[in-house]
CHARMM-style PDB file with segment names, atoms N, HN, CA, C and O in Angstrom:
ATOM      1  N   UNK     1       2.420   6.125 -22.813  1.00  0.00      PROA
ATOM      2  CA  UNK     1       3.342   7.154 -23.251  1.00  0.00      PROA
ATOM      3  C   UNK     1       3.733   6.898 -24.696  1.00  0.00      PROA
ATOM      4  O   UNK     1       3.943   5.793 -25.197  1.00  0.00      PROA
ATOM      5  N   UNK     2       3.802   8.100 -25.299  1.00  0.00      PROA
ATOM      6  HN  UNK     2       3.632   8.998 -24.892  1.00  0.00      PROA
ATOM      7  CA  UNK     2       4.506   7.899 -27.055  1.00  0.00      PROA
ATOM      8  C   UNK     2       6.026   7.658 -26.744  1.00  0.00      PROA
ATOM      9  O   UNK     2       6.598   7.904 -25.682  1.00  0.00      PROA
ATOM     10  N   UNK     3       6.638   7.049 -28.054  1.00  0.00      PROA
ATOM     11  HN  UNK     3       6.173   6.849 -28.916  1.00  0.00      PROA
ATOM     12  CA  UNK     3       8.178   6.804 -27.720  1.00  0.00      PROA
ATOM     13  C   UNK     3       8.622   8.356 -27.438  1.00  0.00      PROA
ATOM     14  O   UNK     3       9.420   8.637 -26.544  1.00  0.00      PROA
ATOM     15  N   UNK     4       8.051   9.286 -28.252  1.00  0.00      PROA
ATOM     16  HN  UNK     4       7.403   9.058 -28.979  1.00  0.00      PROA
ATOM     17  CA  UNK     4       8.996  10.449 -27.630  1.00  0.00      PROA
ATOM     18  C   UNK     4       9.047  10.935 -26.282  1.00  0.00      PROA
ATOM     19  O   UNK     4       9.969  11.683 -25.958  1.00  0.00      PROA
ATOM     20  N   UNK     5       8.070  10.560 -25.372  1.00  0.00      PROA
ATOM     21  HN  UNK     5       7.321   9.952 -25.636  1.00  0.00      PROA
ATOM     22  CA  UNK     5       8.088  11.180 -23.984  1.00  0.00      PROA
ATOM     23  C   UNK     5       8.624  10.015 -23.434  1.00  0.00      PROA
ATOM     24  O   UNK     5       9.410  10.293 -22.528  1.00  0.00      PROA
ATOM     25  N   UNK     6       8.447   8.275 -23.722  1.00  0.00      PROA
ATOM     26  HN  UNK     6       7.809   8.050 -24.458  1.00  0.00      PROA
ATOM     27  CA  UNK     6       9.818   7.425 -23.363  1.00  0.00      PROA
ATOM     28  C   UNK     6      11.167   7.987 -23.633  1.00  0.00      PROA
ATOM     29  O   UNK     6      12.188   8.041 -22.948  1.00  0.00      PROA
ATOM     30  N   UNK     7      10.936   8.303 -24.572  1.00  0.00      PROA
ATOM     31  HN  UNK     7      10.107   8.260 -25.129  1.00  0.00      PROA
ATOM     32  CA  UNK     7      12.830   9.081 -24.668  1.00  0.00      PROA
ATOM     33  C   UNK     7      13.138  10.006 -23.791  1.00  0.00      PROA
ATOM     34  O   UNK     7      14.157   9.770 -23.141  1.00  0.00      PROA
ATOM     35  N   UNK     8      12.224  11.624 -23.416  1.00  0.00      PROA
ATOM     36  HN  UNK     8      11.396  11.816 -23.943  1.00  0.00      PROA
ATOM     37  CA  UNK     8      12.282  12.552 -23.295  1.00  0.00      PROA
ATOM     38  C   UNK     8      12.562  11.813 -21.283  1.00  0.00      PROA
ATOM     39  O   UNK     8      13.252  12.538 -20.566  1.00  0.00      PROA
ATOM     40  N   UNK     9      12.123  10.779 -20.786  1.00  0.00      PROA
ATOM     41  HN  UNK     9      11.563  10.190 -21.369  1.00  0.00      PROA
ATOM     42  CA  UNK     9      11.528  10.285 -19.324  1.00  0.00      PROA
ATOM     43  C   UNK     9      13.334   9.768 -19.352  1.00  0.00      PROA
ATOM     44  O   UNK     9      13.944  10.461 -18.538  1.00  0.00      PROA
ATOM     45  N   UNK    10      14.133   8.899 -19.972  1.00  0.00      PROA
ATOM     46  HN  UNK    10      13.637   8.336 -20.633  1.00  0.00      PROA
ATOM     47  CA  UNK    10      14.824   8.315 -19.964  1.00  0.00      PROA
ATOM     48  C   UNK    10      15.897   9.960 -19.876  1.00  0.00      PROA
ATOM     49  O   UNK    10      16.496  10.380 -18.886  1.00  0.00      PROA
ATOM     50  N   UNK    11      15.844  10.440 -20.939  1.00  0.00      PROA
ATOM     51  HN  UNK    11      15.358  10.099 -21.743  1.00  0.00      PROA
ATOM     52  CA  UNK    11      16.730  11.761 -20.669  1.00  0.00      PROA
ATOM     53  C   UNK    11      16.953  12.341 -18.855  1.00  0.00      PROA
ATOM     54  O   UNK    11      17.910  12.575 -18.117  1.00  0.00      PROA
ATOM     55  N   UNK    12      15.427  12.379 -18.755  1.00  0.00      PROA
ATOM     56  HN  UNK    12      14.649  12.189 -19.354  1.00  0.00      PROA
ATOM     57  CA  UNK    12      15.160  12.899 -17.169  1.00  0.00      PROA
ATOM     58  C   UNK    12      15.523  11.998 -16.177  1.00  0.00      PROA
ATOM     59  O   UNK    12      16.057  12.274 -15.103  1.00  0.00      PROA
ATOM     60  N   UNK    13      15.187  10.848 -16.619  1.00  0.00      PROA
ATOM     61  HN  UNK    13      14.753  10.624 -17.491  1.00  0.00      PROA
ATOM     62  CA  UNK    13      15.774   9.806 -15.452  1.00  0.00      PROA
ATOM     63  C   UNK    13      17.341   9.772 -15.783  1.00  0.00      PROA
ATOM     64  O   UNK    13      17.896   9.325 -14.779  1.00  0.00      PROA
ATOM     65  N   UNK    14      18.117  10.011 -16.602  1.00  0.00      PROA
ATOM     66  HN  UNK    14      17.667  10.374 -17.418  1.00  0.00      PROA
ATOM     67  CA  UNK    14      19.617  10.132 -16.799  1.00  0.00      PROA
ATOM     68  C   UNK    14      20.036  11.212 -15.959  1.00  0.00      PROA
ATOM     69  O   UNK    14      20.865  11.009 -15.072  1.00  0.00      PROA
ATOM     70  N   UNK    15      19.453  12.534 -16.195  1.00  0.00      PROA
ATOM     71  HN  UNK    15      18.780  12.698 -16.916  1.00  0.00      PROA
ATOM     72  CA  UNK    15      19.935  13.498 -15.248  1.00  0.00      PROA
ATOM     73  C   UNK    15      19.715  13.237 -13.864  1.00  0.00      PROA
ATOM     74  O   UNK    15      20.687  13.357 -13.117  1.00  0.00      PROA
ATOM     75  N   UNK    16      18.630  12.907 -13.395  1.00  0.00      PROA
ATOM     76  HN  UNK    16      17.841  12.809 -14.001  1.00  0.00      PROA
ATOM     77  CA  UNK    16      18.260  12.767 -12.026  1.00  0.00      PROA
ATOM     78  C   UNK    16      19.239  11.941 -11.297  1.00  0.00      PROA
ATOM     79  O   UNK    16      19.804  12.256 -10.249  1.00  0.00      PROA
ATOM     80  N   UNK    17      19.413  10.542 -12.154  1.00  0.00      PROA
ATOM     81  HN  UNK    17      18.954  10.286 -13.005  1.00  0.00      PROA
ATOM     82  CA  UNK    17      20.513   9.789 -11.923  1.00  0.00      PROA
ATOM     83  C   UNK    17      22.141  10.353 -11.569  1.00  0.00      PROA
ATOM     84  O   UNK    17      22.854  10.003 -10.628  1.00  0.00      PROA
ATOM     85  N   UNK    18      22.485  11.476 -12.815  1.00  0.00      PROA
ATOM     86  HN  UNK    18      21.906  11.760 -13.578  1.00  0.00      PROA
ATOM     87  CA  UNK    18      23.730  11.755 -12.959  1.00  0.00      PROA
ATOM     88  C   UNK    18      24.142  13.282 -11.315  1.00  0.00      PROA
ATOM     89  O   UNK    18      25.160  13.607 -10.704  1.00  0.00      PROA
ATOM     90  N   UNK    19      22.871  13.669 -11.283  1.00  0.00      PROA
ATOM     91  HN  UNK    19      22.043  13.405 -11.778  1.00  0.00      PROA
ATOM     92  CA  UNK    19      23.106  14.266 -10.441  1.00  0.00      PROA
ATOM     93  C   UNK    19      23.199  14.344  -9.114  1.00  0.00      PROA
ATOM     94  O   UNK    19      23.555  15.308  -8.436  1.00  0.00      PROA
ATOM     95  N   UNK    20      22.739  12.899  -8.655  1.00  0.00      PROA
ATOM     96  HN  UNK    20      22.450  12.116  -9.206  1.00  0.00      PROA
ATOM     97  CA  UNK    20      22.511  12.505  -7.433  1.00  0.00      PROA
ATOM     98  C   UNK    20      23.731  11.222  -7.358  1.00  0.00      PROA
ATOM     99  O   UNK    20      23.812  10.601  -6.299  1.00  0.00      PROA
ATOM    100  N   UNK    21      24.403  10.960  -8.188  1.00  0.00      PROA
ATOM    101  HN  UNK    21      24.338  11.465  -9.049  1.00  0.00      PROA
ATOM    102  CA  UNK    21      24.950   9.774  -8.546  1.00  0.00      PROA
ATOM    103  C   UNK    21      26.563  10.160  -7.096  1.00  0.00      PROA
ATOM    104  O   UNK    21      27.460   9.351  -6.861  1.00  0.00      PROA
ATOM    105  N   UNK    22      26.474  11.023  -6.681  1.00  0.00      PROA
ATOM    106  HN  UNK    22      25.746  11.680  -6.871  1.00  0.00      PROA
ATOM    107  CA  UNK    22      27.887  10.997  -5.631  1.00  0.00      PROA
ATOM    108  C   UNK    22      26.671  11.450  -4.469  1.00  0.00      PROA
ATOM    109  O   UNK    22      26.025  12.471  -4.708  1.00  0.00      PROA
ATOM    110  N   UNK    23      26.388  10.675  -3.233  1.00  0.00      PROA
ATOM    111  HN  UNK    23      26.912   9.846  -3.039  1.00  0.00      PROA
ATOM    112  CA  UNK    23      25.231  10.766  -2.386  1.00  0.00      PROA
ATOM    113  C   UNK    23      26.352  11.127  -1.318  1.00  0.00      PROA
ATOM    114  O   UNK    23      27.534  10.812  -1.182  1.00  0.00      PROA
ATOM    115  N   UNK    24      25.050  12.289  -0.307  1.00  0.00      PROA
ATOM    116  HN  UNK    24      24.089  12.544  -0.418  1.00  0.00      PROA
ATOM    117  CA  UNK    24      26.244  12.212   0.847  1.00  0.00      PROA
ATOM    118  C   UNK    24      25.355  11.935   2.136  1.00  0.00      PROA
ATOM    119  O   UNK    24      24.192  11.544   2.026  1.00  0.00      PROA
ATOM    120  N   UNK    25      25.865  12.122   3.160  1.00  0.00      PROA
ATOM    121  HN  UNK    25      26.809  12.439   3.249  1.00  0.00      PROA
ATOM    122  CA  UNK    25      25.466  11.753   4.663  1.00  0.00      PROA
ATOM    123  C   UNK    25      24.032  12.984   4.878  1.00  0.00      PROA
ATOM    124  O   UNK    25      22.984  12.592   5.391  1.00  0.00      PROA
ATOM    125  N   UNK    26      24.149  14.004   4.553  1.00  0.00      PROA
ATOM    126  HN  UNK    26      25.000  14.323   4.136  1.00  0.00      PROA
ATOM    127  CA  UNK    26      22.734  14.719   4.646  1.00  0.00      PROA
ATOM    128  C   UNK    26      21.616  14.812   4.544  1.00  0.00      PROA
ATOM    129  O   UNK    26      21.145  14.941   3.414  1.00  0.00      PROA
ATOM    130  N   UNK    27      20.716  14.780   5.754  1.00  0.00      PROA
ATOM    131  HN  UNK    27      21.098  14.675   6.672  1.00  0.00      PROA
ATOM    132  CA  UNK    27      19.104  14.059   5.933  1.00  0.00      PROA
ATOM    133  C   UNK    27      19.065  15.202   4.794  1.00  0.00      PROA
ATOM    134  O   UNK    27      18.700  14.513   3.841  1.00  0.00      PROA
ATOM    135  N   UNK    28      19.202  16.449   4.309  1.00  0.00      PROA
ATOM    136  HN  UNK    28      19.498  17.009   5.083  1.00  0.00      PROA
ATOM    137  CA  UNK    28      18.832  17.499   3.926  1.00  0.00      PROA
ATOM    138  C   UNK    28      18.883  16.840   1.913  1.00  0.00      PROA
ATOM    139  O   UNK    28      18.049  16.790   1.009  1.00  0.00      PROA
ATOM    140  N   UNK    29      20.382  16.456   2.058  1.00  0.00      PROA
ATOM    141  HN  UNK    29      21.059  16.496   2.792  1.00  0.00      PROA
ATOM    142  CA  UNK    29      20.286  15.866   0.323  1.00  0.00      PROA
ATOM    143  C   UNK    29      19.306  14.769   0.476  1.00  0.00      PROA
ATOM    144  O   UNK    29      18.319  15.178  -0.136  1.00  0.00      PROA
ATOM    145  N   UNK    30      19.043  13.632   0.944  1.00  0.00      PROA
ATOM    146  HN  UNK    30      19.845  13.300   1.441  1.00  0.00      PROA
ATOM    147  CA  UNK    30      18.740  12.595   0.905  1.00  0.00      PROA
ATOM    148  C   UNK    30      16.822  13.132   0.798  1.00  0.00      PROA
ATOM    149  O   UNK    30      16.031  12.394   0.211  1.00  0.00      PROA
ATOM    150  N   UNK    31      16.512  14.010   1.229  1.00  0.00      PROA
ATOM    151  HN  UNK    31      17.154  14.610   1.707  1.00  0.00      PROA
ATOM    152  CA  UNK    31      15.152  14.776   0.897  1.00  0.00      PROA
ATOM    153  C   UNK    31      14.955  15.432  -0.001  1.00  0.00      PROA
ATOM    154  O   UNK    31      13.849  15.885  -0.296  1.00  0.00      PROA
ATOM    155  N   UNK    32      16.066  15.625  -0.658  1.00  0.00      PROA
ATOM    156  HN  UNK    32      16.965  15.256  -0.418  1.00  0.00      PROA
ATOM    157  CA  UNK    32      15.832  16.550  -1.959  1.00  0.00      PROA
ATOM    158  C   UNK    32      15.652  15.534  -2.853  1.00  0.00      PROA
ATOM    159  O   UNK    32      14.750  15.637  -3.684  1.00  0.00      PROA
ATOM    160  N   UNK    33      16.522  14.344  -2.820  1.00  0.00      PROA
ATOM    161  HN  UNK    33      17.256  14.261  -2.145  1.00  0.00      PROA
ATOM    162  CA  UNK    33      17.002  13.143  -4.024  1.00  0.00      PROA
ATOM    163  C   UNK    33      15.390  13.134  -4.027  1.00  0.00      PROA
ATOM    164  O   UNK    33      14.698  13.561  -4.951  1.00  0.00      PROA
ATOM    165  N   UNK    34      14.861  12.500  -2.678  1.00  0.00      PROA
ATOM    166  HN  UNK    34      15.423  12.153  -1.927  1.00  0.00      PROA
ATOM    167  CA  UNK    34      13.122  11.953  -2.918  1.00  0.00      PROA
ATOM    168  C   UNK    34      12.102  12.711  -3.192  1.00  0.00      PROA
ATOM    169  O   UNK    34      11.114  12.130  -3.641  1.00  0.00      PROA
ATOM    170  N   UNK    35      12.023  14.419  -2.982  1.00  0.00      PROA
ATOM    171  HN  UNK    35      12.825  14.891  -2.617  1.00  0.00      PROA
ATOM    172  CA  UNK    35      11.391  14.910  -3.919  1.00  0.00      PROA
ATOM    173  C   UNK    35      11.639  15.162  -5.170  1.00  0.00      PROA
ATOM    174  O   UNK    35      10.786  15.424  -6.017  1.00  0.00      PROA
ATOM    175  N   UNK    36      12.840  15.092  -5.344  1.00  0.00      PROA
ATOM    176  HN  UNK    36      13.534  14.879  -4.656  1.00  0.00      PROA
ATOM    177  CA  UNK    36      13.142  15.262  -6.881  1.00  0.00      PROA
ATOM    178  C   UNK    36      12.366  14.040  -7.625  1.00  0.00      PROA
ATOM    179  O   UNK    36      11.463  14.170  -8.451  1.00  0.00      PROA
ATOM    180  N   UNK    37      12.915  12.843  -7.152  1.00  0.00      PROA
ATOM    181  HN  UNK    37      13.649  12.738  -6.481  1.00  0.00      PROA
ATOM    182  CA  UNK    37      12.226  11.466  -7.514  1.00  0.00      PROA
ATOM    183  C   UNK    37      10.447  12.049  -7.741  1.00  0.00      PROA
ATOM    184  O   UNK    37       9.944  12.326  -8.830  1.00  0.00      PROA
ATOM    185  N   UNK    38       9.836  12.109  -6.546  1.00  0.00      PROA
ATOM    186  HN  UNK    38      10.245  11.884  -5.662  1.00  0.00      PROA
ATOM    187  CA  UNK    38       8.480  12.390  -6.871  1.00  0.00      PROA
ATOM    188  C   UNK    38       8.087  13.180  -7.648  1.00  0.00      PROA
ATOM    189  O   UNK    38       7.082  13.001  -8.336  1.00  0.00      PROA
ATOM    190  N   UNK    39       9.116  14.637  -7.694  1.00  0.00      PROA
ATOM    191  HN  UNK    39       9.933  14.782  -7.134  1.00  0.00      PROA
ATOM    192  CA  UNK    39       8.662  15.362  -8.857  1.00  0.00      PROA
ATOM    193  C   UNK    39       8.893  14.416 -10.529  1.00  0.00      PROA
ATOM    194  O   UNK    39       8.020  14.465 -11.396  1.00  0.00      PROA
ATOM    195  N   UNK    40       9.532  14.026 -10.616  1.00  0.00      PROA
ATOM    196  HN  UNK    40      10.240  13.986  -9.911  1.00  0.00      PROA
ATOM    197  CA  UNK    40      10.179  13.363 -11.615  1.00  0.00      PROA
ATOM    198  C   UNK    40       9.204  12.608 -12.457  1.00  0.00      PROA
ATOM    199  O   UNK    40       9.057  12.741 -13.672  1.00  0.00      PROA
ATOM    200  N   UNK    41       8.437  11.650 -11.518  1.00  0.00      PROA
ATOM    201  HN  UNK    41       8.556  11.542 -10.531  1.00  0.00      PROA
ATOM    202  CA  UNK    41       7.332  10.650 -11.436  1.00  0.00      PROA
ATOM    203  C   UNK    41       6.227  11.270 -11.919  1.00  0.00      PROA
ATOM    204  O   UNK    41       5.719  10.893 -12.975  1.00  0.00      PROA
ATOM    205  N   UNK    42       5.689  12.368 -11.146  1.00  0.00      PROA
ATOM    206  HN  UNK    42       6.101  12.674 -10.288  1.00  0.00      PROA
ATOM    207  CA  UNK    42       4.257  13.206 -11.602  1.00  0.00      PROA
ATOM    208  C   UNK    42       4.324  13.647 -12.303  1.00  0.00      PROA
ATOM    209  O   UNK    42       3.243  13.963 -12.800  1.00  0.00      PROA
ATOM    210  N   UNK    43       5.687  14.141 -13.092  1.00  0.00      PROA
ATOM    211  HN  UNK    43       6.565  13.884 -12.688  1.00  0.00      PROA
ATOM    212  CA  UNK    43       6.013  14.667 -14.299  1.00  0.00      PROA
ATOM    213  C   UNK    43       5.287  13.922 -15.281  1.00  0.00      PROA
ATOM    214  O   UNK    43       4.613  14.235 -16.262  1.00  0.00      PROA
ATOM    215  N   UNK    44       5.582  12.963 -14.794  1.00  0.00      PROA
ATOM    216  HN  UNK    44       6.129  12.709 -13.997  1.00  0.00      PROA
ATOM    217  CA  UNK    44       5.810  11.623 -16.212  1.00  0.00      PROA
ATOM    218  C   UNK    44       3.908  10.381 -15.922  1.00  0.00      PROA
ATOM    219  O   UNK    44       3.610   9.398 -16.601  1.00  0.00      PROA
ATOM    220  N   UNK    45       3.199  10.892 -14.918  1.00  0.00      PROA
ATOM    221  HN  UNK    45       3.442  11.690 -14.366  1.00  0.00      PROA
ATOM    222  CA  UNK    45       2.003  10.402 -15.003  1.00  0.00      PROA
ATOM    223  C   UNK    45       1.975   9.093 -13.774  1.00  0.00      PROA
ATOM    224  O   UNK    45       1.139   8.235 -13.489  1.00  0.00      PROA
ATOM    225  N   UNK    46       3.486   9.484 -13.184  1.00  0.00      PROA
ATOM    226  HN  UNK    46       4.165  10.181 -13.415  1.00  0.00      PROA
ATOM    227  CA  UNK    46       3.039   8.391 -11.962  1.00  0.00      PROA
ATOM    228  C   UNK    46       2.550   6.905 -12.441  1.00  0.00      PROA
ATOM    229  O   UNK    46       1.701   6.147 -11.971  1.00  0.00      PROA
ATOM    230  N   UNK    47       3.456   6.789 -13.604  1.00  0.00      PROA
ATOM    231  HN  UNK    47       4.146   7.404 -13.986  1.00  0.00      PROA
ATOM    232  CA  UNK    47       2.275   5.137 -14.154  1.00  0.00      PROA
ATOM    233  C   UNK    47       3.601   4.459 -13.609  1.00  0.00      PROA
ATOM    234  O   UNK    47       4.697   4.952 -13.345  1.00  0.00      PROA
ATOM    235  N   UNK    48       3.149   3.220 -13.535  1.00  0.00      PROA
ATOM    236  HN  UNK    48       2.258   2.819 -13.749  1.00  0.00      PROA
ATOM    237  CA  UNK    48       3.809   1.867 -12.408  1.00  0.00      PROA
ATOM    238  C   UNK    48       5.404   2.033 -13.160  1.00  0.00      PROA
ATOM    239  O   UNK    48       6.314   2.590 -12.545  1.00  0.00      PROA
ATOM    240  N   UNK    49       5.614   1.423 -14.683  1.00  0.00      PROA
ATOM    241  HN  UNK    49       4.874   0.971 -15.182  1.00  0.00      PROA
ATOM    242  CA  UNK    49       6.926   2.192 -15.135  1.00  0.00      PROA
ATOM    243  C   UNK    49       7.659   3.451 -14.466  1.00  0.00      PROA
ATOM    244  O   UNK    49       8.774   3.620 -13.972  1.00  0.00      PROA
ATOM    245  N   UNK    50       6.714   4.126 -14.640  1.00  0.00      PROA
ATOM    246  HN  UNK    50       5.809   3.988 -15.041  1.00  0.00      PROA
ATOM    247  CA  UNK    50       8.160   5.436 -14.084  1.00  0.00      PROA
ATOM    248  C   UNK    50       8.518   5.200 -12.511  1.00  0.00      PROA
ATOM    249  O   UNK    50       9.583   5.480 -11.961  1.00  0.00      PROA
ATOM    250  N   UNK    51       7.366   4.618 -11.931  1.00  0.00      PROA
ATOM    251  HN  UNK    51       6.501   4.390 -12.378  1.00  0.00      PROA
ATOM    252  CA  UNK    51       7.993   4.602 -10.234  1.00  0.00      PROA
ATOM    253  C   UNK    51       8.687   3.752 -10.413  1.00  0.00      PROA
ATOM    254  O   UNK    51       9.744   3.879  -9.797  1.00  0.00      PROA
ATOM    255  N   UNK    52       8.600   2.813 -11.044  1.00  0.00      PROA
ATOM    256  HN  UNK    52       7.741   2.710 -11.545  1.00  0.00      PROA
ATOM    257  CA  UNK    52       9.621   1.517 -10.881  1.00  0.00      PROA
ATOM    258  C   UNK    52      11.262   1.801 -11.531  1.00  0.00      PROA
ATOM    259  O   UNK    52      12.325   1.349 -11.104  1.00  0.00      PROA
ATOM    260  N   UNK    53      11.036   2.644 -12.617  1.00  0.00      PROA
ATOM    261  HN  UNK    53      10.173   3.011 -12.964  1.00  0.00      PROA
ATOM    262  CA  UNK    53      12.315   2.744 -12.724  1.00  0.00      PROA
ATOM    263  C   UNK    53      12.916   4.462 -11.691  1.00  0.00      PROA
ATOM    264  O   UNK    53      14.077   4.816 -11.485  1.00  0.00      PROA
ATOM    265  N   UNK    54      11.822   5.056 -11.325  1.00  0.00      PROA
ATOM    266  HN  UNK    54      10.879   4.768 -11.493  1.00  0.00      PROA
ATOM    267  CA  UNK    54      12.628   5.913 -10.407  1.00  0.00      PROA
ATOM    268  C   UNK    54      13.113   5.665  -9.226  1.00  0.00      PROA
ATOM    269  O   UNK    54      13.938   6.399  -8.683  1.00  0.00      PROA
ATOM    270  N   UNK    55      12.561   4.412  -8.623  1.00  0.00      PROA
ATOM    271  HN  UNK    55      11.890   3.816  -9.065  1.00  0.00      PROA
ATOM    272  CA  UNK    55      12.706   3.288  -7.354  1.00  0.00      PROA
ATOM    273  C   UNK    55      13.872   3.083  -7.693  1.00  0.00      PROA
ATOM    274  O   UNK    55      14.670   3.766  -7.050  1.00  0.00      PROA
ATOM    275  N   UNK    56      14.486   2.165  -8.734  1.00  0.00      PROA
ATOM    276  HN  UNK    56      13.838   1.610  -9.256  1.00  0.00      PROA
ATOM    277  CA  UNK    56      15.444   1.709  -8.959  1.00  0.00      PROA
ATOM    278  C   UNK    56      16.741   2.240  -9.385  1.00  0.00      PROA
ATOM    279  O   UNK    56      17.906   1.842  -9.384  1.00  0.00      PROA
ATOM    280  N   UNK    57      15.839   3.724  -9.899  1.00  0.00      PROA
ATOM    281  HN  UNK    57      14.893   4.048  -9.899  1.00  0.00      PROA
ATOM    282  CA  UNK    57      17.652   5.037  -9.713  1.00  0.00      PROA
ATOM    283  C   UNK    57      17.855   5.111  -8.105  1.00  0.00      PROA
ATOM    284  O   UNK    57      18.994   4.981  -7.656  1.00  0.00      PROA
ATOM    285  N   UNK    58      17.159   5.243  -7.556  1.00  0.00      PROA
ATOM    286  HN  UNK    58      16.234   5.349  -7.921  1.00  0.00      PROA
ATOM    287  CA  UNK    58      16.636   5.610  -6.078  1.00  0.00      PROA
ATOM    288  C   UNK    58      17.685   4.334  -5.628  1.00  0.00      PROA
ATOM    289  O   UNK    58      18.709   4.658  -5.027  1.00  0.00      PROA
ATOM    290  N   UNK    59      17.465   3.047  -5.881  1.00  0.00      PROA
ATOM    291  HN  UNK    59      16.633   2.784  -6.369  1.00  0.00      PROA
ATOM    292  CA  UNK    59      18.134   2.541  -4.837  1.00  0.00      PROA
ATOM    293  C   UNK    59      19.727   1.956  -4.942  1.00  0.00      PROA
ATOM    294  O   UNK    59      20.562   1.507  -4.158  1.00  0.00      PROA
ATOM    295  N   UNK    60      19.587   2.365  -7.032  1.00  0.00      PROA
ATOM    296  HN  UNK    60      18.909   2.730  -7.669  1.00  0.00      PROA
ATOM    297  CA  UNK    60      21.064   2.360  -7.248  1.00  0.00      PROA
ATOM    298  C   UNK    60      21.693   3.243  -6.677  1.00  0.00      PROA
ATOM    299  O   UNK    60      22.859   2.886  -6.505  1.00  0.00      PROA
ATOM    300  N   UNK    61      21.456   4.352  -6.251  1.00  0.00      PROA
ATOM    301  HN  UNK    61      20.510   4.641  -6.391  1.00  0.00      PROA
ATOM    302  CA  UNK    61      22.089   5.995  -5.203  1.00  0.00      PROA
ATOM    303  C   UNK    61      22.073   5.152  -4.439  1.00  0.00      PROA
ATOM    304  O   UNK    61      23.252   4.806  -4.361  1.00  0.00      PROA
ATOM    305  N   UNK    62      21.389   4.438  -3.659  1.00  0.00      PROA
ATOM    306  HN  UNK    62      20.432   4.720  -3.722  1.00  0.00      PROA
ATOM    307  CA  UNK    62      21.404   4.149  -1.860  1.00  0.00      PROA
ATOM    308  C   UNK    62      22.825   2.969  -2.054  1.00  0.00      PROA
ATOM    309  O   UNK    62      23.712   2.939  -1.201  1.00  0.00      PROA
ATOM    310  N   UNK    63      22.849   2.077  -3.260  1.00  0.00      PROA
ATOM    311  HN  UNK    63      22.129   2.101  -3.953  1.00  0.00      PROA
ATOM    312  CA  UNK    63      23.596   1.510  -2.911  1.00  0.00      PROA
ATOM    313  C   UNK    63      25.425   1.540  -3.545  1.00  0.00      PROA
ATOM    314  O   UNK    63      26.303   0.681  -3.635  1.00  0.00      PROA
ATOM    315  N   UNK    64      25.360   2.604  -3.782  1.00  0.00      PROA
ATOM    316  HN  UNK    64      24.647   3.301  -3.709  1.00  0.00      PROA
ATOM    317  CA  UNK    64      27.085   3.869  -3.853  1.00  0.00      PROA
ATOM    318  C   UNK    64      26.791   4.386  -2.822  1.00  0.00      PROA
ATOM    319  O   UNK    64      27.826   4.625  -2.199  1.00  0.00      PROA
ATOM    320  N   UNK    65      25.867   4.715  -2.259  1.00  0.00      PROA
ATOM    321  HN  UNK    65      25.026   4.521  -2.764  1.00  0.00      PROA
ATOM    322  CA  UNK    65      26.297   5.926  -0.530  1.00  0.00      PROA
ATOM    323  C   UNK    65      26.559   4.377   0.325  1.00  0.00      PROA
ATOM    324  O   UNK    65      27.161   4.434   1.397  1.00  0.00      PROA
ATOM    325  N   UNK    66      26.150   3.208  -0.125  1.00  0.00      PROA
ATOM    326  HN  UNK    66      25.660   3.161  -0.996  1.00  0.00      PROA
ATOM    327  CA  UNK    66      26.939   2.075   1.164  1.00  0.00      PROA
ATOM    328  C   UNK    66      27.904   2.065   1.119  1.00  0.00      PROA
ATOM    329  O   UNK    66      28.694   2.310   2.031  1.00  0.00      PROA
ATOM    330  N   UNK    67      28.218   1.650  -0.441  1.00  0.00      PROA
ATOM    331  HN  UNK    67      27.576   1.451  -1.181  1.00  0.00      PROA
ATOM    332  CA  UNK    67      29.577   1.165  -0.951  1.00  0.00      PROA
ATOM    333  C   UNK    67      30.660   2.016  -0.311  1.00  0.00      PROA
ATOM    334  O   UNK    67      31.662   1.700   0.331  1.00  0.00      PROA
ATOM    335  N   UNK    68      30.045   3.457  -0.762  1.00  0.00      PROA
ATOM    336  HN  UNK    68      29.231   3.713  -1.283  1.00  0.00      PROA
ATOM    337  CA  UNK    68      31.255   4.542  -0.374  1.00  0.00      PROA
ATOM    338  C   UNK    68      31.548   4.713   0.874  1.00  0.00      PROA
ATOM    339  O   UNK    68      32.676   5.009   1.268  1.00  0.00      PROA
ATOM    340  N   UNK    69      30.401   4.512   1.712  1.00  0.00      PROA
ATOM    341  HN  UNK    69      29.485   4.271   1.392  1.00  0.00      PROA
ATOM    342  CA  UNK    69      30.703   4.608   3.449  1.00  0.00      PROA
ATOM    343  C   UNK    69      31.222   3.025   4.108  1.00  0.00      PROA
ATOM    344  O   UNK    69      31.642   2.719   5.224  1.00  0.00      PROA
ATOM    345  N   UNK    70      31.021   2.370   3.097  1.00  0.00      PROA
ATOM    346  HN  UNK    70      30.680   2.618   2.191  1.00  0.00      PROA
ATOM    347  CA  UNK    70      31.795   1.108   3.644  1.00  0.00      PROA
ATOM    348  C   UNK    70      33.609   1.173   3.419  1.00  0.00      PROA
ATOM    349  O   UNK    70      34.574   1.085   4.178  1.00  0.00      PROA
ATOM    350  N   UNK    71      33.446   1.341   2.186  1.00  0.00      PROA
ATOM    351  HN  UNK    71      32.662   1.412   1.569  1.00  0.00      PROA
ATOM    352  CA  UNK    71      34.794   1.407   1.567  1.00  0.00      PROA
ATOM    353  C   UNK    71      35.536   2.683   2.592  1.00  0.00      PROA
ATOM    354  O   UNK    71      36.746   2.487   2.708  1.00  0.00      PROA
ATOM    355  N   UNK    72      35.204   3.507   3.086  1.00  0.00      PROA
ATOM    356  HN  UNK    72      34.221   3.666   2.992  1.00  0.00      PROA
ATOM    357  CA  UNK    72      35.864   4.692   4.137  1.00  0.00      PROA
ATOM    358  C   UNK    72      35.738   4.354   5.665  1.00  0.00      PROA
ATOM    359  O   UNK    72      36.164   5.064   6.576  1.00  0.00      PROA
ATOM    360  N   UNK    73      35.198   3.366   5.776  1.00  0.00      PROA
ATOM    361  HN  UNK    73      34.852   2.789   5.036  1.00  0.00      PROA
ATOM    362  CA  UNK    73      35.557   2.608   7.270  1.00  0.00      PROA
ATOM    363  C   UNK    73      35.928   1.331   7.946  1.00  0.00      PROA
ATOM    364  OT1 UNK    73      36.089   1.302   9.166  1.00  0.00      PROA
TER     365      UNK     73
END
């Protein structure tokens, strides 16, 4: 990738992040987050980088939907 589509991937991985960033109990969201993720990825050429850092938005979300369902019971 040129730095500008690193920049342009980091933009996209910010939104993807910012928008999924309050997760809730719904098999229905929790399928959208992971196609969004995959769309996100093929966007960007599916190279080991982008899954790895879309893995890792992916499991920073999974781990605020613990926090938050821990912290409420």
């Amino acid at each position: 990738m040129s730095m500008m589509q690193y920049f342009r991937f980091f933009q996209d991985l910010w939104r993807f992040f910012r928008d999924h960033a309050d997760p809730v109990s719904a098999d229905s969201w929790w399928q959208r987050l992971a196609d969004q993720g995959d769309a996100l990825a093929d966007q960007y050429g599916n190279s080991p980088f982008v899954i790895r850092m879309v893995s890792v938005a992916v499991w920073e979300i999974d781990r605020i939907y613990r926090r938050k369902t821990n912290a409420n019971n």
